[in-house]
N, C-alpha and C positions, 0 to 999 in steps of 0.2 A: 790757290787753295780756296775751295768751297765753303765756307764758312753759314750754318745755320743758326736758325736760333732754336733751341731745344723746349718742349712745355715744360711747364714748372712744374716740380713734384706736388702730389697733392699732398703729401707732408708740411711741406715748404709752404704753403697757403694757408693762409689762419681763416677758418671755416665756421660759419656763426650760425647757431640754432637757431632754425628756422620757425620754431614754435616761440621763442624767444624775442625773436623780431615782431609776432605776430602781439604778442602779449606788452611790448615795451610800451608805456604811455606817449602818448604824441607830447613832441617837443613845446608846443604851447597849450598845455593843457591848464585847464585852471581849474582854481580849489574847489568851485562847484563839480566840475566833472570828475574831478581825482575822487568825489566824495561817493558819486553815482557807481562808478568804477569799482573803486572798494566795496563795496555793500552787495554788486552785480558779483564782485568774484569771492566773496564770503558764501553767498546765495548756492552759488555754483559749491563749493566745498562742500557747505555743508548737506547737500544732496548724493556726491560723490562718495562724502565719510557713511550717509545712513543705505547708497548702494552696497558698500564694502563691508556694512555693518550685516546687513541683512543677507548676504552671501556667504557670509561668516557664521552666523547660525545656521541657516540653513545647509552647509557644510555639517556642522555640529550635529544636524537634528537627524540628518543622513547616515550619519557615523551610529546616531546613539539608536536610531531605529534597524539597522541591521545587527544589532546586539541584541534587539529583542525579538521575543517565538512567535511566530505568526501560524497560529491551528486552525484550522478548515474541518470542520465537522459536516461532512458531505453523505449526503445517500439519499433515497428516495424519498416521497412525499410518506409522515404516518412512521419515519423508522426511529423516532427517539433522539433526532438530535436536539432540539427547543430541551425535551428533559434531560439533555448531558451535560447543555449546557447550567442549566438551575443545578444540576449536582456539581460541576465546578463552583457557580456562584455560592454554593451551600458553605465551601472549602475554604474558597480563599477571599470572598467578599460575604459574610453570611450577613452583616449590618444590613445590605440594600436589602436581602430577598425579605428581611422581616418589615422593613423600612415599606413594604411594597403589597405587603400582608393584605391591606383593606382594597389594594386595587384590582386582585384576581375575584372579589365577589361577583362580579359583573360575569366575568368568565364561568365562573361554577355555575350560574345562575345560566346560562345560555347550554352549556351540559348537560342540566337535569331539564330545559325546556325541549331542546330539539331530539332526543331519545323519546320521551311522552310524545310527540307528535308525529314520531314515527311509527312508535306502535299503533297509536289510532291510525293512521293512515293501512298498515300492514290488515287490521282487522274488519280495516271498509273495503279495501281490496278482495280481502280472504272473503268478504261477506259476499261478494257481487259476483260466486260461482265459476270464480276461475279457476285456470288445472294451476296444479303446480309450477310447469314452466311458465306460466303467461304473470302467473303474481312474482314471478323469481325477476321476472324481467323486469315487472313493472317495481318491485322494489328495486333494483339494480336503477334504473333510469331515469323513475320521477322523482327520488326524493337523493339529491345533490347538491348545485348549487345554493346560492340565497334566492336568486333569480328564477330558477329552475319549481323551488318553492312557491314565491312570491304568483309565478303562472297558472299554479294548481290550486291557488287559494281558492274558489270556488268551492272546492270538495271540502278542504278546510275548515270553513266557515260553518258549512254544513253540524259541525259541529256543534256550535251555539245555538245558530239560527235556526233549523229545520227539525231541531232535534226532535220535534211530534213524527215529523215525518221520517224517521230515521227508525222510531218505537214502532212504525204500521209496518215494515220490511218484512220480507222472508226470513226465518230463522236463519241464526247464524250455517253456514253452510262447509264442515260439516257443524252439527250443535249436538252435544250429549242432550240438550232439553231447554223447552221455550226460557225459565228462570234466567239462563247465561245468558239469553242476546236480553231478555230487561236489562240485570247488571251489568253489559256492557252499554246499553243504552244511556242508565245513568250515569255512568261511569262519565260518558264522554259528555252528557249535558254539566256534570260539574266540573268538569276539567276546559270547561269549553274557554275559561277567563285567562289560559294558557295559550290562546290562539294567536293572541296580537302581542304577545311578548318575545317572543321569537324577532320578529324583527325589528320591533323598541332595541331590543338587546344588542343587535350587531349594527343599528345606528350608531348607540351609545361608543361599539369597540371602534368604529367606524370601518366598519367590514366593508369588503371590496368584492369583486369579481374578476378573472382575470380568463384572459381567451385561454386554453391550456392548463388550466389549475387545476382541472379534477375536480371529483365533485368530494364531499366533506364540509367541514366545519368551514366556517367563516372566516376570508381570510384576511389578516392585518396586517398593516405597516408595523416595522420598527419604530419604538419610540409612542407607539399607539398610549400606554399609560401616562404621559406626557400631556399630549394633545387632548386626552379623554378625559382626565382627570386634574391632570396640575400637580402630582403629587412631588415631594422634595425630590426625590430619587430618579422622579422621571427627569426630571430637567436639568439634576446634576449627572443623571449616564449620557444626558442627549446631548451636554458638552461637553465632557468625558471624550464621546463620541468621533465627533467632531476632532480630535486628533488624525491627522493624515485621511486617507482616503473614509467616505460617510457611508455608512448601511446601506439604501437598497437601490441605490443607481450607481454607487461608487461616486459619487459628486457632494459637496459640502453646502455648496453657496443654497442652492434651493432651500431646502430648511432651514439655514439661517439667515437668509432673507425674507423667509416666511416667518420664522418667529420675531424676526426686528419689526415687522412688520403689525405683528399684530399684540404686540406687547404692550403700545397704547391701549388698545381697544381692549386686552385681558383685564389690564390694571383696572382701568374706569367698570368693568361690570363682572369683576370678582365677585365681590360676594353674592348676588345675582345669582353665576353660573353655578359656582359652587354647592350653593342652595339647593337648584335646579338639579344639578348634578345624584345629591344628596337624595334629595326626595324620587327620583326614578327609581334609584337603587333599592330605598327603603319601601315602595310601593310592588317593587319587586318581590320583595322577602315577604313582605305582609299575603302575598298570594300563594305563593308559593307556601309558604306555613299554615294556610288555611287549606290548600290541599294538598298536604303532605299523606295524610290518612289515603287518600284516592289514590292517589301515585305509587302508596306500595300495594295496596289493596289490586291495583293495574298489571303492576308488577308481578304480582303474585297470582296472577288469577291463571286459571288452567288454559284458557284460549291462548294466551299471552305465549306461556311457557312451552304451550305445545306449535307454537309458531317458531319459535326459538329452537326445540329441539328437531324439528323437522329443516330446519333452516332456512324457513322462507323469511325468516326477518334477520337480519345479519345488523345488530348494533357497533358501536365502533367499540372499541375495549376498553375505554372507560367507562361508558354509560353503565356496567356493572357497579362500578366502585363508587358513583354517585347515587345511586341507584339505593343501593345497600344501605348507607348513609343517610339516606334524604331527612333524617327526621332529624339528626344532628345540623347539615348545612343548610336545613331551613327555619331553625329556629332564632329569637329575636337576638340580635345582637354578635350574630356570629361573626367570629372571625377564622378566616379561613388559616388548620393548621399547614406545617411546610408538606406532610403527606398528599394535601389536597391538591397542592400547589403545584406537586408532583405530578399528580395526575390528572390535572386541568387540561384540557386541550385548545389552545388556537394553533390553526397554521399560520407559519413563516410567509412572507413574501416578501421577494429578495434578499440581500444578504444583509444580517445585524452583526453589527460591531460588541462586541464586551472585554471587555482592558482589565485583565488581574495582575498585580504582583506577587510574584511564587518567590519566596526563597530561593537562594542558592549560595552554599560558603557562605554564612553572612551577612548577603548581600540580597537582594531583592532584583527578580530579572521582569522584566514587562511581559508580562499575555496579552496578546492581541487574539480573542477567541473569536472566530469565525460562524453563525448560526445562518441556516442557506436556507431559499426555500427548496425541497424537493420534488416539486410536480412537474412534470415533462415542459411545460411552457416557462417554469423559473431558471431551469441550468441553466442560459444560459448567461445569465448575471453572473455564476461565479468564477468564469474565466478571467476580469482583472485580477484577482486574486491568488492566479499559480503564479505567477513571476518568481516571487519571492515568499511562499510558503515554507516552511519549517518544517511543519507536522500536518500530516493530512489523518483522520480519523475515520473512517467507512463505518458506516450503521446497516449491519442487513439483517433484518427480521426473520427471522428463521421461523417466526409463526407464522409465516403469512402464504406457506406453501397451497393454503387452498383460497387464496385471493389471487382480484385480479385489479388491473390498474381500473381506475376509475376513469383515466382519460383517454383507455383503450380497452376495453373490455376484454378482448381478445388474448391480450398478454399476460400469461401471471406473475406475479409482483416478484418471485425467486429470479425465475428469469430475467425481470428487469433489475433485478439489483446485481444479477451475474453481469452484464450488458454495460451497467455500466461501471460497475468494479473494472470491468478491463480496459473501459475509456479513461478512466484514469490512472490507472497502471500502467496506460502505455503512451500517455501524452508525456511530450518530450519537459514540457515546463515543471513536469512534477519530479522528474527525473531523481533529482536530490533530494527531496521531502523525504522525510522521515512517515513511513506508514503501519499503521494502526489498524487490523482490523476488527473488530464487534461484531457479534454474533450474537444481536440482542432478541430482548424479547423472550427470553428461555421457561419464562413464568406463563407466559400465553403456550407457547408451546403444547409444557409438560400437562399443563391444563387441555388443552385439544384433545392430545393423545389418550388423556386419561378418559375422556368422553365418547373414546371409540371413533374417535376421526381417524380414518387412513390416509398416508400420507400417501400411495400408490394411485388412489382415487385419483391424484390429480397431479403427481409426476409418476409420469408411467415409468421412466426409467430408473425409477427405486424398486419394482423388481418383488421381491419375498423378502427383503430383508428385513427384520423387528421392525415392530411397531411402538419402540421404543426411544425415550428422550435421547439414551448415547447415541445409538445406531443413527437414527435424524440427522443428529449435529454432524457426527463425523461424517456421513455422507456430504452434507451441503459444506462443512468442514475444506472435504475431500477437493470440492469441485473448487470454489474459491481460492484455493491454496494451487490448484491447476492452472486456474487462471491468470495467477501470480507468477507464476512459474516461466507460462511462455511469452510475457510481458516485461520479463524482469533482465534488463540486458544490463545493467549498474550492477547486479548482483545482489539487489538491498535486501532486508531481509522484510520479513513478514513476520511482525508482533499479532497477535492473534487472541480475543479473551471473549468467552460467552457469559453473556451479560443480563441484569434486566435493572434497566436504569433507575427504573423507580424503590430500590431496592438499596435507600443509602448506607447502610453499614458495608454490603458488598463492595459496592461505588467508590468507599471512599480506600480502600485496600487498589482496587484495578486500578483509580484514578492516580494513585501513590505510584503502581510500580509501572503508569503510563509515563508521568512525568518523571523518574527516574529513565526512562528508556528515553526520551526525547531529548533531556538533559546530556545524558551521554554523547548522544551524536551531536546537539551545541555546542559540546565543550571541544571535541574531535574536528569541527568543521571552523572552530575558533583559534587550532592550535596550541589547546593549552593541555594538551594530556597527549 
């Protein structure tokens, strides 16, 4: 008989942890090295406990930010999102927007400077015998960016400087009579100490440029009250901010490396800046109040008006409402009311962050409110932003059927906002968002209409139908809801409310039965109803 020998079971075998063996102290170890040892794997724990610690929150912080709303207030450059957002903060933070009061002077101040400089420029155009379409053009073109400004300062200047030689010109062309081109002559020799405020002023906001931006107001960073001034508000939203992903690159570290950075150098020459700060501001107003009389006198005068209703000077829709005001927001000491505030204009660049707590049950749920910029070169910043959206909010100006884009002359601003309603109606990331759409603007509107603008003028496929505020709406109503329609493969529905933002009693009703509607699908998408 064959007799083998069989392997040992591996039960049978007493098997010793090989991490075990690696970690045992060596058998002649001594008290000095037992001592190094202990302190090396102390060292080692307590790295291990603050990995496990810090994975442990950030678990938590993952948990607690998908329980909170994340809103996207999206649409074109000029559609009222910056003033949707101040009508939220009116609601559910009104502390900071008053907290913030003294820092939109600067902005007002740049409102009532760049409408005056546009009319002078419209009446040295009109003056220099050109037809209709040549001054349409050349308002449409030369007067846009900061830069686009800054190029044609020559003409500008002309203003202060040449003003003799401005009084020897050909009558205004056409002119009721030689009197008008004096008073616009003087006009413009006192208004002349308005020339170089203009770009003091978007130093001060620290205006930018951007390839794609469209021409308009000057445009800012996020956080710009911050940087430009120091105010409490600014520096407690810009850490605020700084919660999860940062305003307008999507990235945190930049900015607050930039502010570690210069936090020495603020401290040591505060009062200094402040100062400095202080007195631009104040030398502002002091000009500004000493030609207040000029500027409505400007304002008012028949060349002006008959520029305006012929439509060769096209101001932006506030310069009205500063306009009318001037002798209020340029007198000593003002402070700007929330109306103003309302209707202040800077644009957006890139995406800002604003963090509210709303109610709910009791309880307090986090807004993360989204402000975009809108001009054809900004979309595309707010793509990190669908992943995980909530609530998307559409803005489409329903006044603006007789504009066109500034950074394509060609398109008109309905169509681009049809265009891009259906770009994101039908992007897949937005799929689950809850949507909103605004049909703002309804106060410009009704105002157009009433001034005998035809809306056929300039979409032709509106036909014969009234000339009327409902008939409008429902039509562009009509098309939007179209658009919805063959974009919409979720089934989601389309919330829908005509709007005019600056319009806070209205505001604060829509905004109520918007966050009632978003809330609903939160609590459906939370499983709790």
């Amino acid at each position: 008989m064959i007799s083998t020998s069989r392997p040992p079971s591996l039960r049978s075998v007493a098997t010793e942890d090989p991490l075990s063996a690696i970690l045992r102290p060596p058998p002649a170890e001594s008290s000095e090295d037992r001592s190094v040892r202990l302190q090396r794997e102390a060292n080692a724990k307590k790295i291990s406990d603050s990995i496990d610690e810090a994975i442990r929150q950030d678990r938590e912080r993952l948990k607690k930010r998908k329980e909170d709303v994340k809103l996207l207030l999206l649409g074109q450059a000029e559609s009222g999102k910056s003033t949707l957002q101040k009508q939220f903060q009116l609601i559910y933070n009104p502390t900071s927007l008053h907290e913030e009061r003294l820092s939109w002077r600067v902005v007002i101040q740049y409102n009532i400077v760049r409408p005056v400089l546009r009319i002078l420029e419209a009446l040295d155009l009109y003056a220099e015998g050109d037809s209709d379409d040549d001054v349409a053009e050349k308002m449409n073109f030369a007067y846009g960016t900061l830069e686009s400004r800054m190029a044609a300062s020559d003409r500008s200047e002309k203003l202060g400087r040449t003003a003799d030689a401005s009084a020897s010109r050909e009558t205004l062309q056409p002119s009721p009579s030689p009197s008008m081109d004096q008073q616009l002559t003087a006009l413009r020799l006192r208004l002349s100490p308005l020339v170089q405020l203009e770009s003091q002023l978007a130093n001060r906001l620290g205006g930018v440029s951007v390839c794609g931006s469209g021409k308009g107001s000057v445009m800012v960073r996020t956080g710009w009250q911050a940087r430009s001034f120091g105010i409490p508000f600014g520096k407690s939203r810009e850490r605020t901010s700084s919660r999860g992903r940062f305003s307008f690159t999507g990235q945190r570290s930049a900015l607050e490396n930039a502010a570690t950075e210069r936090k020495s150098i603020d401290t040591e020459a505060s009062d200094h800046s402040e100062l400095e700060k202080d007195r631009l501001v104040e030398e502002v107003a002091l000009v500004l109040n000493s030609c207040k009389g000029d500027v409505q006198e400007l304002w008012r005068h028949p060349a002006v008006k008959r520029l305006r209703e012929n439509r060769k000077l096209r101001l932006e829709e506030w310069a009205e409402y500063f306009m009318d005001n001037i002798g209020r927001v340029s007198s000593p000491g003002y402070v700007p009311t929330i109306d103003d505030i309302l209707h202040a204009r800077i644009q957006t660049m890139g995406v800002a962050e604003h963090i509210f707590d709303v109610p709910l049950h009791g309880r307090n749920v986090t807004w993360h409110l989204y402000d975009v910029g809108g001009a054809r070169g900004q979309r595309h910043t707010w793509v990190p932003y669908f992943d995980d959206a909530t609530a998307i909010i559409f803005l489409a100006p329903v006044s603006a059927f007789d504009q066109y884009l500034s950074e394509d002359p060609r398109t008109n601003r309905i169509d681009d906002s049809l265009q891009l309603f259906k770009q994101i109606c039908s992007n897949p990331l937005l799929k689950q968002a809850h949507l909103v759409l605004f049909l703002n603007k309804a106060d410009v509107l009704a105002d157009k209409l009433t001034r005998g603008i035809r809306v056929k003028k300039y979409i032709t496929s509106y036909g014969d139908r009234p000339n009327d505020v409902d008939a409008v709406v429902s039509y562009f109503k009509a098309h939007f809801t179209q658009v919805h329609t063959r974009n919409n493969e979720g089934k989601r529905v389309l919330y829908t409310h005509l709007t005019s933002v600056v319009d806070t009693k209205a505001m604060q009703s829509i905004i109520s039965n918007v966050r009632d509607s978003i809330f609903r699908d939160y609590l459906k998408s939370a499983a709790l109803v």
